[in-house]
C-alpha positions in Angstrom: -75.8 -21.1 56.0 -75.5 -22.8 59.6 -72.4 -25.2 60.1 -74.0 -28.8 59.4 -72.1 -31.7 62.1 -71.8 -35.0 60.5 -70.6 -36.9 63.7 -66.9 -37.7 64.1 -64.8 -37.7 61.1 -62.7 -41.3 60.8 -59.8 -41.0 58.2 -59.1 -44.4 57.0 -56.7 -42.6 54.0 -54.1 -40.8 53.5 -55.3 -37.1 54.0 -57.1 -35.9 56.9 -60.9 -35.4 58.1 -61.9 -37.8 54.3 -63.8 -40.5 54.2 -64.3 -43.3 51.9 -67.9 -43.9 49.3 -69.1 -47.3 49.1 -72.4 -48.2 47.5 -74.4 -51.8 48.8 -77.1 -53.5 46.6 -78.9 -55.7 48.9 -82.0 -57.7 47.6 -84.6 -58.4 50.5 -87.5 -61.3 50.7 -90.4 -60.5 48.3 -93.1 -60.4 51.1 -91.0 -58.0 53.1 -93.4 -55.1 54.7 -92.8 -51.6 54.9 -92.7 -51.5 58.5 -89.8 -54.3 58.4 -88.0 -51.7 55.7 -88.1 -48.6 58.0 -86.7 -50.3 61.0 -83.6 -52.2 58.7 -83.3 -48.4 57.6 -83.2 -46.9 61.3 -80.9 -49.9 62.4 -78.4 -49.0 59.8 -78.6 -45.3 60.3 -77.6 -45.7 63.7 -74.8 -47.9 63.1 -73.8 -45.1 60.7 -74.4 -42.1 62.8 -72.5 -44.3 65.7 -69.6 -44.8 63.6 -69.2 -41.5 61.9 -70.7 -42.5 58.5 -72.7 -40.3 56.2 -76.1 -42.1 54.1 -75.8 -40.4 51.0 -78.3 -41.9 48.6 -81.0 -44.6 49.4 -83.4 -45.8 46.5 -85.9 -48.7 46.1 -85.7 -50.3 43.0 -88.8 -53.0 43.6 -89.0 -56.4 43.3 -87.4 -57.5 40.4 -86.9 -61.6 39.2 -83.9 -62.8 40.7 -81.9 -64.9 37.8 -81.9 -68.1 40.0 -83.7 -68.8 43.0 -82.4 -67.5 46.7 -83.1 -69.7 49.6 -85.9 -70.4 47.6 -87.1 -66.5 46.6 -87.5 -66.4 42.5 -87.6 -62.4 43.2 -86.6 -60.1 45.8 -86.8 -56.4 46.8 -83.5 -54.4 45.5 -82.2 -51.2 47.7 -79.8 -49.5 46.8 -77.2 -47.5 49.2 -74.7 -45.0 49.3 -73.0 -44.1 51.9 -69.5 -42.3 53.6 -67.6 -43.9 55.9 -64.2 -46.3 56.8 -64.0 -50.4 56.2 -65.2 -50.6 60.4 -68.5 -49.3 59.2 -68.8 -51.6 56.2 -68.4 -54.5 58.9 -70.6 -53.6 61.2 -73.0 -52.6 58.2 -72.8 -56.5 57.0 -72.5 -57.8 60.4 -76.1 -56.4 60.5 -77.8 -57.2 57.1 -76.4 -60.8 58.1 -78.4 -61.7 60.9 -81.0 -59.9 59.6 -84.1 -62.8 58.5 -85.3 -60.4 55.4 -81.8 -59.3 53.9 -81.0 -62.4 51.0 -78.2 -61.3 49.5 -76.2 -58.1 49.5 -73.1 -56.8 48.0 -70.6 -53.5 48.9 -68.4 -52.2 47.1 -65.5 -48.9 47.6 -66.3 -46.4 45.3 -64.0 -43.6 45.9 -60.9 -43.0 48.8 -60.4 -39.6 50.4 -63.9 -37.8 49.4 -64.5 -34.6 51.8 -67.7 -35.1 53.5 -69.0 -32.0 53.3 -68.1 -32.1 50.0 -71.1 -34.4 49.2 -74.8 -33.5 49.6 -76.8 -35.9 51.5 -80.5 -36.6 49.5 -82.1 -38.3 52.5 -84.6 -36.8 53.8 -88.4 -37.8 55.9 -90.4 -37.6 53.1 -87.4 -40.4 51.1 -87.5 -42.3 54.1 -91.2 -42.8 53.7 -91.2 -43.5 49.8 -87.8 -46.0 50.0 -90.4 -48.5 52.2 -92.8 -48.2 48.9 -91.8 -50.0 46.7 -92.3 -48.6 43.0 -95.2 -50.2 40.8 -94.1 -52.5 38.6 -94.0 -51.9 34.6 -97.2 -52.5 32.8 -96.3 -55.0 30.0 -96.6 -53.2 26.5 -100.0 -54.6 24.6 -99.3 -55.3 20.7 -102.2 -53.6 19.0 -103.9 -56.3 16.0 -103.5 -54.5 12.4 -106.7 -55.1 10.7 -106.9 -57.5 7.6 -109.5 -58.7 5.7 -109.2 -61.8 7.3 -109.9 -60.4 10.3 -113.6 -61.4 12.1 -116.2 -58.9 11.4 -119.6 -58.6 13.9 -120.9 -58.0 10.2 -120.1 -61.5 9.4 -121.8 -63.0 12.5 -125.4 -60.9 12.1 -125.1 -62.7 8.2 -124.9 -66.0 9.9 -127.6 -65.4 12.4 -129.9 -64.7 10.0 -128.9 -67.5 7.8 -129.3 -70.1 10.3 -133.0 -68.8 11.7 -133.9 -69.4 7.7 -133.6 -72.9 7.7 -134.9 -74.1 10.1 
């Protein structure tokens, strides 16, 4: 297998050539479109590959209702990020999402010190580039099928009653 380069290796720890995982939740404007996803997610891809960070995960999780509103959002679009990389990355990271007019609210936190970056498979590839600007459809609500009951209205019923009212008159 050919020897994969992940960009200059910062150690912000103790041991040499490691990096630290942090994971960001950010929650984006409802409206956002896809196009305005794929170039947040190139912006922060080169601040990582600038800064010798590794994206390891990236997922959409939809638009989901926010529990109060957001500069006056009621729901946003959550992603979800993993990434490798020291605290200068995390700033520049949130130095971005910031000034950036879609990002609401977002939220990093360490996960792990000293992991070996090429200990740690990266799952991004074109194809989840592509499906992380979709975001998944949302739940159908569950339908509560009616138990029958005697009670219940019969077309039956409603044929006796035709016929009863075209009798009298």
């Amino acid at each position: 297998m050919p020897e994969v380069s992940f960009g200059a290796v910062r150690s912000v720890s103790s041991r040499q050539n490691t990096q630290r995982e942090y994971e960001t939740v950010m929650i984006l404007r409802p409206g956002v479109s896809k196009g305005a996803i794929l170039e947040l997610v190139s912006k922060v891809q080169g601040v990582f590959e600038g800064q010798g960070a590794r994206l390891l995960q990236l997922e959409n999780w939809g638009v989901r209702t926010l529990s109060y509103p957001i500069k006056r959002n009621k729901s946003g679009v959550y992603l979800y990020w993993r990434f490798l990389g020291g605290s200068d990355v995390v700033a520049e990271f949130e130095f971005g999402l910031r000034i950036n007019e879609h990002v609401l609210r977002y939220y990093t936190v360490r996960t792990d010190d000293d992991v070996d970056p090429h200990a740690r498979p990266s799952e991004i590839t074109e194809d989840l580039l592509d499906a992380v600007s979709e975001p998944p459809p949302d739940p159908e609500p569950e339908v509560e099928e009616q138990e029958d009951t005697e009670d219940s209205y019969d077309d039956d019923d409603q044929d006796d009653q035709d016929d009863d009212d075209e009798g009298g008159n």
